[in-house]
C-alpha positions in Angstrom: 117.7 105.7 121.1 118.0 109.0 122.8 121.5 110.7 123.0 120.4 113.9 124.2 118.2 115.2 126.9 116.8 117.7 124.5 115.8 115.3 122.0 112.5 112.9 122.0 113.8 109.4 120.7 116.4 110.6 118.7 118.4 108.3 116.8 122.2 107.8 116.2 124.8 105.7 114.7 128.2 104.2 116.2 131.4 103.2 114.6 132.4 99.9 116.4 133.8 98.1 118.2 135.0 101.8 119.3 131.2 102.9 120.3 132.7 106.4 119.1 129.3 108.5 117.8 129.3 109.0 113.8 126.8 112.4 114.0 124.2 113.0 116.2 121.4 114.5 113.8 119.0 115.1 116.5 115.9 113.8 114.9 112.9 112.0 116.0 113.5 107.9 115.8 110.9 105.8 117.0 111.1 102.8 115.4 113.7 102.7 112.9 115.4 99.9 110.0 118.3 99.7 108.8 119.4 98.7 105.3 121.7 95.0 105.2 124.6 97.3 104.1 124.2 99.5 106.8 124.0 102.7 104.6 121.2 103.9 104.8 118.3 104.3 107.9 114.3 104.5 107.9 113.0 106.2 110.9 110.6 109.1 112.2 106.7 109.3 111.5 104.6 111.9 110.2 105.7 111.3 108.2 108.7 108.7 107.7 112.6 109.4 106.2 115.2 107.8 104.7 118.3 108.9 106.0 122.1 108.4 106.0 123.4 105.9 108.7 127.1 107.8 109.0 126.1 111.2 108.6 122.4 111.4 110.4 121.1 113.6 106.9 118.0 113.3 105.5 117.7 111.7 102.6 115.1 113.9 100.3 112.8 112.5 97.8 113.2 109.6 98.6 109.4 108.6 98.2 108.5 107.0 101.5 107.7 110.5 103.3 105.2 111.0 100.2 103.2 107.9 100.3 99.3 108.4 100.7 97.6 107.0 103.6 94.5 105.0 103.4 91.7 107.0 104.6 91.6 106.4 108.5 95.1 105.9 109.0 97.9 108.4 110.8 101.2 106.9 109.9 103.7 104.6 109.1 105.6 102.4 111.2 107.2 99.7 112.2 109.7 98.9 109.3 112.2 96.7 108.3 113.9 96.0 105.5 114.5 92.5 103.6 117.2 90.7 103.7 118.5 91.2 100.1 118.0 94.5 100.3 115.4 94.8 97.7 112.3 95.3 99.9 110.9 97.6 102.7 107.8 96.2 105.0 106.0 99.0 106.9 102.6 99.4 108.5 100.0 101.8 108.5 98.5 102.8 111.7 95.2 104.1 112.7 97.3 106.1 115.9 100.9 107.0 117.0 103.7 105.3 115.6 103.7 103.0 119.1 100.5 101.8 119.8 97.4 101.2 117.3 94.3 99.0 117.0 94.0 98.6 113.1 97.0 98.0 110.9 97.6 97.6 107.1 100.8 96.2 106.2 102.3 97.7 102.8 105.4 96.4 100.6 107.9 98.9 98.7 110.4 97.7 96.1 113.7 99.5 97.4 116.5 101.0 94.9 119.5 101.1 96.8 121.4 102.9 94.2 118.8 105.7 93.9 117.7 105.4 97.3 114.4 105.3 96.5 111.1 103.3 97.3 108.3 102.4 94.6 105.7 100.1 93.5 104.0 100.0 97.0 102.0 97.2 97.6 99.2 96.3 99.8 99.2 93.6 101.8 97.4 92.1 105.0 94.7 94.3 106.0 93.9 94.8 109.5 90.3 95.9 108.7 89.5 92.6 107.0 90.8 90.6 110.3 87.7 89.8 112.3 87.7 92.0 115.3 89.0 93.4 118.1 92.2 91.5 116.7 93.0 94.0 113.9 96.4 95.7 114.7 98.7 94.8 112.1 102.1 95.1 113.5 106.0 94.0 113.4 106.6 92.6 110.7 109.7 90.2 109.9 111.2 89.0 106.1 111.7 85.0 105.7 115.6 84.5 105.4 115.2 84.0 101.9 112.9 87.9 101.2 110.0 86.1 100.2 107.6 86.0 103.1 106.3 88.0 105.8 105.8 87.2 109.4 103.4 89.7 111.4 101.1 89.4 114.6 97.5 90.5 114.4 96.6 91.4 117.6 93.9 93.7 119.8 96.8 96.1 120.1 100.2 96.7 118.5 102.4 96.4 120.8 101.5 93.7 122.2 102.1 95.4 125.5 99.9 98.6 125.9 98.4 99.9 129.3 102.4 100.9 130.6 103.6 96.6 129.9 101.9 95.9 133.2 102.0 92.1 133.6 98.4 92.2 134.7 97.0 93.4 130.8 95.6 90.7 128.9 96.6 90.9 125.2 95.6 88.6 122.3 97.2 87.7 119.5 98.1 85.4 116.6 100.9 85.1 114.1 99.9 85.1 110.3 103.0 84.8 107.4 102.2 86.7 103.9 104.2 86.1 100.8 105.5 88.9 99.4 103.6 88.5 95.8 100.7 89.3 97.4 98.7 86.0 98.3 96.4 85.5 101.0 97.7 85.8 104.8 98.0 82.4 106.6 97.5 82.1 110.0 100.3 80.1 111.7 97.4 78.2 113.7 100.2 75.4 114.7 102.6 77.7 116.4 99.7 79.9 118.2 97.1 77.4 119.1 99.4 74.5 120.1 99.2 74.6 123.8 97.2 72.0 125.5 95.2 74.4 127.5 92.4 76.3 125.5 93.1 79.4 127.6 96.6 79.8 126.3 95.6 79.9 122.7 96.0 83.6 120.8 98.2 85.0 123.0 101.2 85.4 120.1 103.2 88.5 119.8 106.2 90.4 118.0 107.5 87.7 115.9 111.4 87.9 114.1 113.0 85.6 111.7 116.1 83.9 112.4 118.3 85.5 109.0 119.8 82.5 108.7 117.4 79.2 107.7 118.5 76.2 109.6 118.1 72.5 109.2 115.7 72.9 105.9 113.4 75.6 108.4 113.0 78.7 109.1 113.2 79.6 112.5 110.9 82.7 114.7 111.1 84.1 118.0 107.8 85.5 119.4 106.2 86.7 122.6 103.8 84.7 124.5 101.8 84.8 127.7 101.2 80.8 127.5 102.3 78.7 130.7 105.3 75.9 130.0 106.7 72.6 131.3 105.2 69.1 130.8 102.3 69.5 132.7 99.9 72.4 132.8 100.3 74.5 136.0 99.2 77.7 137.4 96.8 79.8 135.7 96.8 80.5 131.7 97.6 83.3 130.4 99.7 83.9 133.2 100.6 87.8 132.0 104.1 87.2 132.3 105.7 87.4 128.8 108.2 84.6 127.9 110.0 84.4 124.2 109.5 81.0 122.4 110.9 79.8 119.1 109.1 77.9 116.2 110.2 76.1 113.2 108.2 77.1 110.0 107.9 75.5 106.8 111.2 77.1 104.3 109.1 75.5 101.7 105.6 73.9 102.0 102.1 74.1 100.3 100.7 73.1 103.8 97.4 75.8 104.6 99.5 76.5 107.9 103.9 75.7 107.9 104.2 76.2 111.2 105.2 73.9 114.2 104.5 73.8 117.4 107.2 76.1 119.4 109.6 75.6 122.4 109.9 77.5 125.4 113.3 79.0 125.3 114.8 78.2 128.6 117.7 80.4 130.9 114.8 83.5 130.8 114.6 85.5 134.0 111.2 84.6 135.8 110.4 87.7 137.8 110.3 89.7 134.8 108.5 89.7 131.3 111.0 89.0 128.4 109.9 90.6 124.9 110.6 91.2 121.6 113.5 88.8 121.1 116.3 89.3 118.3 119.0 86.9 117.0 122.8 87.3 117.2 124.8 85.2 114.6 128.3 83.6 115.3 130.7 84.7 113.1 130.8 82.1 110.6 133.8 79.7 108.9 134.5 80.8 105.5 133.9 78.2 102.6 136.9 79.3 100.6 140.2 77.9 101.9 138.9 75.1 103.6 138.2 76.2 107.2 137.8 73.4 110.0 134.2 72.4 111.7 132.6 69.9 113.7 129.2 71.0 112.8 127.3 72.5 109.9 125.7 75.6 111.7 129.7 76.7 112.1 130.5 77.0 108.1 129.4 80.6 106.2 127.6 77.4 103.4 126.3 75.8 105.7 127.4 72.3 104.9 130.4 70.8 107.0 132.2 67.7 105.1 134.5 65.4 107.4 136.2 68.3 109.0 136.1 71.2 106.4 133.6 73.9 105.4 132.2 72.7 101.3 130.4 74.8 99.3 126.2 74.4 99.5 125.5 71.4 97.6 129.5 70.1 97.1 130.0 66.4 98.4 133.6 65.2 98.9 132.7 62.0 96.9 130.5 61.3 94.2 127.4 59.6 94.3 126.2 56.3 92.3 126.0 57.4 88.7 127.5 61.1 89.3 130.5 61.7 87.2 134.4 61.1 88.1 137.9 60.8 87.1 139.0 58.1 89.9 137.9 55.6 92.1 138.6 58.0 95.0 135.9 60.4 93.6 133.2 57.8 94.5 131.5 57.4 97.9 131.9 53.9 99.4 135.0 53.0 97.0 135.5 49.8 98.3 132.2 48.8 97.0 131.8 51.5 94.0 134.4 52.1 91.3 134.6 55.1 88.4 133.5 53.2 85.4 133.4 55.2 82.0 133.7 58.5 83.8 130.9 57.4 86.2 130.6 55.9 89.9 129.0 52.7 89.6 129.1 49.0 91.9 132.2 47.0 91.3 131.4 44.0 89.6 132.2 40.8 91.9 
């Protein structure tokens, strides 16, 4: 963001909840990522930087502001780091750091003790996408680090020519593992809308960091009408945000599902590039209260009280235990010989 009047897109860090500023360091931003730990920031182009969030210093040799270019391509942008920490998605661009037409998407192995990036590796390549759709762009990491979701699009933003509600932009959503495999295009989400017309307009996807209900969950951009009944014209140039479910774990060609329009979205104006706030969640250790799942830090809320992943407060049929009390369904299953099994009528 820009602080200073003097400065293009500068970037700079805040303590909060104060909002007091940490440094100003009065360098170029654009699009910038920050590390899980919040220690370190990638920004700038032309090239790019690692730099300390607190302080605003460069971080020298840090080998990301090294890294050859493919012939044909001016920068890299559009980063963002996984969630373990491990792993730094960036894109090559044929143009300025905002706004390109071809788009190779590259994976570094991240130290965060050394602060250094290595072992890049080449992933979905715009070039090989069949044209005008070639703009790699915005990449997102799976809650889990091992995937990548990215649009391919005819431009990267997904809203060149000044955002003007009038420019038709087309698009689709693909998801890359991050050992390298083919691209797959996530054909359910993108081409599920029963009108032809509204098919390929998919834009600027991001992962929920958090996988719920055995999926992972995206918001995206999407010029596609909504309701129960087709109305109006398609591709209606206003820009809504929608959510899919994708596959956590699948060997289906395409783990996608068809998305929902997310509802409460102000009409008269487009909506883009949607992000995710978490609740603070209910710690596992000490027992916290919940009604629901989503509200424990595990994920898992027994009869009341936040259990570890996994944890049952009884036994199943044939699981070990000390006590009848261990056992699910006790007045039907007793702890026989250290083990949960029926009682014998």
């Amino acid at each position: 963001m820009s602080t200073d009047s003097s400065d293009a897109r500068a970037w700079v860090s805040y303590t909060l909840p104060a909002m007091t500023v940490r440094d100003e360091p009065h360098l170029f931003g654009g699009n910038v990522a920050v590390t899980p730990d919040g220690k370190n920031t990638v920004f700038g182009y032309l090239p790019m930087h690692l730099g300390d969030t607190t302080t605003g210093m460069e971080i020298p040799n840090s080998g990301i502001e090294t890294y050859p270019l493919d012939p044909g391509m001016l920068t890299l942008a559009h980063p963002a780091f996984s969630p373990d920490g491990k792993h730094l998605a960036t894109v090559q661009s044929n143009n300025v750091w905002y706004e390109w037409t071809v788009g190779k998407l590259v994976l570094f192995d991240y130290d965060q003790a050394a602060q250094t990036f290595t072992n890049p590796l080449k992933l979905a390549d715009g070039s090989t996408f069949a044209a005008p759709e070639q703009a790699v762009a915005y990449p997102s990491f799976a809650p889990d680090s091992s995937a990548l979701v990215f649009h391919v699009a005819d431009h990267a933003g997904g809203c060149h020519d000044a955002c003007s509600a009038a420019t038709v932009d087309t698009g689709a959503l693909w998801i890359q593992s991050t050992t390298g495999s083919a691209p797959v295009r996530l054909t359910t989400l993108t081409d599920s809308a029963p009108n032809p017309a509204d098919h390929d307009l998919s834009f600027e996807p991001t992962f929920n960091p958090i996988q719920r209900g055995g999926y992972n969950w995206v918001v995206f951009t999407s010029m596609r009408t909504w309701g129960n009944q087709i109305t109006g014209a398609p591709n209606c140039g206003q820009k809504r945000l929608w959510v899919a479910a994708i596959d956590a774990k699948s060997g289906a060609p395409d783990p996608s599902h068809p998305p929902f329009f997310l509802q409460g979205q102000e009409l008269d104006t487009m909506n883009m590039r949607g992000f995710w706030a978490l609740a603070a969640c209910t710690p596992t250790q000490g027992g916290g209260a919940c009604t629901q799942g989503f509200q424990c830090c595990s994920g898992f809320c027994d009869m009341g009280t936040c259990v570890d992943t996994g944890t049952l407060s009884c036994q199943g049929i044939g699981s070990a235990c000390t006590q009848t009390s261990d056992c699910c369904n006790s007045s039907v299953v007793s702890c026989q010989a250290g083990k949960c099994a029926t009682t014998v009528q």
